[in-house]
N, C-alpha and C positions, 0 to 999 in steps of 0.2 A: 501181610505177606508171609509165604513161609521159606525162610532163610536157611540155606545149607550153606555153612562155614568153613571153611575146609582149616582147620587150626595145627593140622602136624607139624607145622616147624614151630609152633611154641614150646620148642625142645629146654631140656636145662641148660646149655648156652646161654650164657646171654649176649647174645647179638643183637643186631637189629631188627630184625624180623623177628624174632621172639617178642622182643620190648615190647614193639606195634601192634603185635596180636593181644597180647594182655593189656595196654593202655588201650585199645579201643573196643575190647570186650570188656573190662571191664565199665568203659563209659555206657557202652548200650546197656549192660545188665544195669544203671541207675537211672538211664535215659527211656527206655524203651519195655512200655508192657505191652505195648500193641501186638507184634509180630512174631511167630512163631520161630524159634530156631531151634537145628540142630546142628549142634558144634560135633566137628571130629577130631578127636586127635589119638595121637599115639604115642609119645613120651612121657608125656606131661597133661593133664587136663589141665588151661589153664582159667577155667570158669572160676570165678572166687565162689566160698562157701556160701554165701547167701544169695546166690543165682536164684531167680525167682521160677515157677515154674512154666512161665513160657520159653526158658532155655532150657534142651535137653545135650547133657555130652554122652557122646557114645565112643565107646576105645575102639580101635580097629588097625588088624595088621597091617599095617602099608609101607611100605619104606618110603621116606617124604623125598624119592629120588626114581622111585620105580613106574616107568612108564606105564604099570597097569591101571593108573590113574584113569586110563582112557577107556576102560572098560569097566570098571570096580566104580567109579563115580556116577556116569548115566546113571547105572544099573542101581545106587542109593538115592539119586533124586529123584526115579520113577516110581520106586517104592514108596517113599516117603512124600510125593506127592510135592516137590518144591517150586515155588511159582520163581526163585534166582537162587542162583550160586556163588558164591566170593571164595574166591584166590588168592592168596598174600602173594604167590610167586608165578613167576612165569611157565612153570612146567604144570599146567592144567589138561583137563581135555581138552579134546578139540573137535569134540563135539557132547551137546548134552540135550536134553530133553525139557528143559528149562535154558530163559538167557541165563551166560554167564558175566560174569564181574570180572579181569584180573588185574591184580596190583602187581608194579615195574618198577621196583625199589630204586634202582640205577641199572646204571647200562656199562659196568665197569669191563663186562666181557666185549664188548664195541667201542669202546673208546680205548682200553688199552689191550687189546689184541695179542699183544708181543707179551704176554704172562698167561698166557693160555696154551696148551697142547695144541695144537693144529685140528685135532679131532674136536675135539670141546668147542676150540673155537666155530667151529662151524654147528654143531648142534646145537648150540648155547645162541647161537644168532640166527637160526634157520627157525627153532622153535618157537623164539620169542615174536619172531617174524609171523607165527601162524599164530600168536596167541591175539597178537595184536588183532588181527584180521579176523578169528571170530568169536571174540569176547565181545559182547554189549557196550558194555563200558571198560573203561581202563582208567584204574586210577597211580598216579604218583604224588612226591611228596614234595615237588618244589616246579616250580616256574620253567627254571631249568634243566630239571629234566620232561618235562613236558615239552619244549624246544628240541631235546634229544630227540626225543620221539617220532615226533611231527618229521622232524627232517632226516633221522638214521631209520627208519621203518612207516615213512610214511602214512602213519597214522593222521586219522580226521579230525582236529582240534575239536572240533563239537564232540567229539566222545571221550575225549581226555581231561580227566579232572583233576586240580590238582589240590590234595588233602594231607596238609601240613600236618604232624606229629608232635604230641607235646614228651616231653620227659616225664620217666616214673616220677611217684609221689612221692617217693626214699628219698629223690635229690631236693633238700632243701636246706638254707640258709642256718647253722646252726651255732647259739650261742657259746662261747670257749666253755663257759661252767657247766654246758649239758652234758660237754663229754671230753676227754681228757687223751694224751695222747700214748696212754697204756697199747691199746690195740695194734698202733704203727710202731710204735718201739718194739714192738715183739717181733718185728719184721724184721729192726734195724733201723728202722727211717727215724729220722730226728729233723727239727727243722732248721733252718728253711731249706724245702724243696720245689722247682718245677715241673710239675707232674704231665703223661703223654699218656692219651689212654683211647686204647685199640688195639687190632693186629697189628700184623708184620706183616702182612703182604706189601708188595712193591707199591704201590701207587698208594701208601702211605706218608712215603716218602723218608724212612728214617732213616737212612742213610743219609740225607742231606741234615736231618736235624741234628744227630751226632757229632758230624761234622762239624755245622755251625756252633756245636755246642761245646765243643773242643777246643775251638779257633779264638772263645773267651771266658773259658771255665776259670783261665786264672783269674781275669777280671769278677767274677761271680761270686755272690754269696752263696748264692743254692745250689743245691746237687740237682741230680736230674734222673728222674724217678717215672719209668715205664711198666705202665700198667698194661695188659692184657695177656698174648698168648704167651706161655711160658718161655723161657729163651734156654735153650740146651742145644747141643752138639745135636739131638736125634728130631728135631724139629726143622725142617730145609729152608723156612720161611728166616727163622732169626738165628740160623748159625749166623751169615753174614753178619748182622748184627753184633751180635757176640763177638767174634773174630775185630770188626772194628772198632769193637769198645780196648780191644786190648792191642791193636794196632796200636792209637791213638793213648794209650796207659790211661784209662780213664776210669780203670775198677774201681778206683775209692773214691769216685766221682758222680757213676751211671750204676742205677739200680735197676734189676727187670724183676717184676715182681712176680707177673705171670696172672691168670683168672680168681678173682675174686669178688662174694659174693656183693649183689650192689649197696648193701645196709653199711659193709664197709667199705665200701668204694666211695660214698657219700663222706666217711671222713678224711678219705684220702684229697677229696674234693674241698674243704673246707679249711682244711689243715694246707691245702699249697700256698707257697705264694702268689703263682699263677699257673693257667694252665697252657698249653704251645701245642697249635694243633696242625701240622705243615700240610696235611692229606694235597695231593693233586690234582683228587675227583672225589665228590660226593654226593649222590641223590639228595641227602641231606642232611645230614650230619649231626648226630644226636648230641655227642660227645661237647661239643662248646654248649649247646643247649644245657644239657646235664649242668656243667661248669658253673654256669648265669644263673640261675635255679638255684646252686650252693652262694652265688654273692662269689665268684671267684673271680679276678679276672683273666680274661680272653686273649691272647696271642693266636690269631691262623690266618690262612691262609684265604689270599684276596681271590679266588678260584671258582668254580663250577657252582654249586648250589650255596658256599658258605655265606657269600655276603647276604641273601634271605634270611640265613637264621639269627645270624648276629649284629645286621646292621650295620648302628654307627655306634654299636657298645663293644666292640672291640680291636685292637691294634692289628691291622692287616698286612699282608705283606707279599711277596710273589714268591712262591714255595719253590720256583725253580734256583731264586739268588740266596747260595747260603750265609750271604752276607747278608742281605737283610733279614732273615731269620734271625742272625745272630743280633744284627741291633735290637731287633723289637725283643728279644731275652734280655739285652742289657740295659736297654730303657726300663722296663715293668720289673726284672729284679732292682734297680737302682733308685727309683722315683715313688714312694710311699702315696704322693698325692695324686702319680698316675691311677695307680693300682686301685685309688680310693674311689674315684672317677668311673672310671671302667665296671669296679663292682658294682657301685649306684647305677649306671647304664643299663649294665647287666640285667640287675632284678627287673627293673623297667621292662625292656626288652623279651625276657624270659615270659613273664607277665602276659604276652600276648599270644602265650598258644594255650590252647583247653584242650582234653581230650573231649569234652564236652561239645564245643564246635567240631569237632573234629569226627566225632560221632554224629550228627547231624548232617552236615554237607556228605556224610558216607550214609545216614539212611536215603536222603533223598538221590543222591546218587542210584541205589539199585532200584526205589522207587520207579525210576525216570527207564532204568533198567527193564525191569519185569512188566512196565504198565499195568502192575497193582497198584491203586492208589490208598498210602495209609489208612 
């Protein structure tokens, strides 16, 4: 086959969609001599350096947001002669000269609606609506949002796949004498902490977790240390945040650390006591994954895609009662043989995602796609 990749949003973010584009390019570049690609991106190439030479990347200007997608892309896989196309998001063409592939991370624009502009919300669900309808194949990352699919955009079960994500290879298990806790002390942090690691968009939920986290910091040992977008006055998503940490007098309590890169995010991961993840929706949710991976253990949420990633290796709970929020903090900070449990789980658990499989069920996917047969 010859594969046009569409790779711009493997931006320097690291979000999700970045992760997934580099964790399953880098599996085929180990996986895969047979098949010809040519990867595009624009921020970032994220081919690793020994890409062998049946991958080619090529830069190109495109905004990973500009509708000329729908004319700038035919017009490179006609050139370029591609028997399929893959999409990591929903804003593709909608039409191509080749089948297409797209990937439908989640449906957070359909499921919570009330966080969207009224404009958005209707393009964001009109397009997805047309992606669905003429992509070949459609892939997601969980059971549950396959479910979404099926029933909010009427999609054909026979062409929806669902192709689990494994964690970067930074996140793993590390012994205390490999590395010491100079890096977080630089920040401030000292232990013990409960660490939270994500946005601040609403459907996070951190407002409730603050909350519940408030309601028995006295009882706690550990502070409670939020990782991801920076939290300032000029950011709209975590003023509220902010403003509630200080409602609540909880500054020498609640830490916002803001983006950081993942080699250190890894120790923030091993160095927690535990990690607490309340989200109220997720396609699939890297973050407990990540967690499992370091040997951490798991507090989230009994919710949308989470019980697929974590099973029966972590302490769940209904992200809407901030009381129970607050117990499962107060059990896992207080119970050393919980915590002990939960990390054995974990690795377990963690264990069973590859990007390797995951690379596989995604070549035979556009195989099945393009009727090239490898």
């Amino acid at each position: 086959m010859r594969i046009l990749f569409d790779a711009r949003r493997a931006v320097h973010r690291a979000n999700g969609i970045s992760r997934i584009i580099d964790g399953l390019l880098g599996a085929l570049v180990e996986l895969d001599q047979q098949n010809e690609y040519l990867v595009l991106w624009g921020e970032r190439n994220p081919l690793p350096a020994h890409a062998p030479a049946n991958f080619e990347a090529r830069h190109i200007d495109l905004d990973i947001n500009s509708l000329a997608v729908n004319w700038f892309m035919p017009k490179m896989a006609l050139n370029w002669h591609a028997n399929v196309a893959y999409f990591p998001f929903w804003l593709m063409p909608l039409w191509m000269p080749c089948p297409s592939v797209v990937a439908i991370h989640d449906l957070i624009f359909s499921k919570f609606p009330q966080y969207l502009p009224p404009f958005r919300r209707i393009v964001y669900g009109q397009y997805t609506s047309l992606a669905v309808r003429f992509a070949r194949r459609v892939h997601v990352l969980s059971t549950h949002s396959q479910s979404d699919l099926i029933r909010l955009y009427r999609a054909q079960v026979n062409r929806v796949d669902v192709i689990p994500p494994d964690a970067d290879a930074r996140f793993v298990q590390r012994d205390r004498e490999s590395w010491d806790m100079e890096v977080l002390e630089a920040r401030g942090l000292s232990a013990p902490f409960v660490l939270y690691v994500g946005n601040h968009k609403p459907h996070k939920n951190l407002d409730r977790l603050i909350n519940a986290y408030g309601s028995v910091s006295d009882r706690m040992q550990s502070k409670l240390v939020i990782v991801g977008a920076k939290a300032s006055y000029e950011d709209p998503y975590s003023l509220p945040y902010l403003e509630l940490v200080q409602k609540l007098s909880l500054q020498d309590r609640v830490q916002f650390v803001g983006q950081i890169e993942d080699t250190e995010l890894s120790l923030y991961y091993n160095a927690a006591r535990f990690v607490v993840f309340p989200s109220l929706y997720e396609g699939f949710g890297l973050s407990p994954l990540e967690a499992m991976r370091c040997g951490t253990p798991v507090a989230c949420s009994s919710t949308s895609s989470l019980p697929e990633v974590v099973g029966d290796a972590a302490l769940t709970f209904d992200p809407a009662d901030e009381r129970q929020i607050a117990d499962a903090m107060l059990q896992l900070d207080r119970s050393t043989e919980l915590r002990d449990e939960l990390s054995r789980r974990g690795l377990e658990r963690a264990s069973m995602f590859s990007w390797r499989k995951s690379a596989s069920k995604w070549l035979q996917s556009l195989e099945q796609a393009s009727g090239v047969s490898c």
